[in-house]
C-alpha positions in Angstrom: 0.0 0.0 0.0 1.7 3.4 -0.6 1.1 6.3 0.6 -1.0 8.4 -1.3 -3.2 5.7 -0.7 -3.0 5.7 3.1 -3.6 9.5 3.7 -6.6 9.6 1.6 -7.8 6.5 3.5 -7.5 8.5 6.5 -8.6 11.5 5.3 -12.4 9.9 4.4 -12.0 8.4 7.8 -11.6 12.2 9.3 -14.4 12.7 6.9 -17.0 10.3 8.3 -16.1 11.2 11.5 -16.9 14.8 11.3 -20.2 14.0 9.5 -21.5 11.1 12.6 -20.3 14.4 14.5 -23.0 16.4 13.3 -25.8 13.5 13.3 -25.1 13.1 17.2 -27.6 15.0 19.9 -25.3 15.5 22.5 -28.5 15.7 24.9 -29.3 12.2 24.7 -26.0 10.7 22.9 -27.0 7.0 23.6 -30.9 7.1 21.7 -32.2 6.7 18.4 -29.7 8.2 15.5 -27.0 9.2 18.0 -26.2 5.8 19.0 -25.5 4.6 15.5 -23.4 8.0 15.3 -21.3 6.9 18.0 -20.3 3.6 16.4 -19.7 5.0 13.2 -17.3 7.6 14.7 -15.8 4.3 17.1 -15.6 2.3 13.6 -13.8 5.2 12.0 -11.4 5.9 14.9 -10.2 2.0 14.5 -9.8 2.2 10.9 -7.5 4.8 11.3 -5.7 3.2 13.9 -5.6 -0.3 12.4 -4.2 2.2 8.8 -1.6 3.6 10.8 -0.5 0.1 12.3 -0.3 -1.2 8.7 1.9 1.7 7.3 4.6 1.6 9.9 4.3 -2.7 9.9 5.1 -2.4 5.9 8.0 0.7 7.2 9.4 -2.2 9.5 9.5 -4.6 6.8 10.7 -2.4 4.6 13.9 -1.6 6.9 14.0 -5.3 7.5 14.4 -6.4 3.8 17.1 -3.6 3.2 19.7 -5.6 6.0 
């Protein structure tokens, strides 16, 4: 994966975040719409976490394949 790839990955995951941002009603964050809000922004919080674990795995192997 290079990594144009990865930081437009993450970008639409910033993306979806700020729109399940909007959807949830911080009044009642855990009924109706809000909840499903909340996982999405979970969802897209992993998926950039689980990007950014890839990228510096392939780095490591990278550096590993060079010695």
């Amino acid at each position: 994966m290079n990594k144009p790839l990865i930081i437009v990955l993450v970008i639409l995951a910033l993306g979806l975040i700020a729109f399940n941002l909007t959807l949830v009603d911080f009044d009642n964050p855990f009924q109706g719409d809000s909840t499903v809000a909340l996982i999405g922004i979970v969802a897209s919080l992993c998926a950039i976490v689980l990007i950014l674990i890839f990228a510096a795995s392939k780095k490591i192997d990278k550096k590993l394949k060079e010695d």
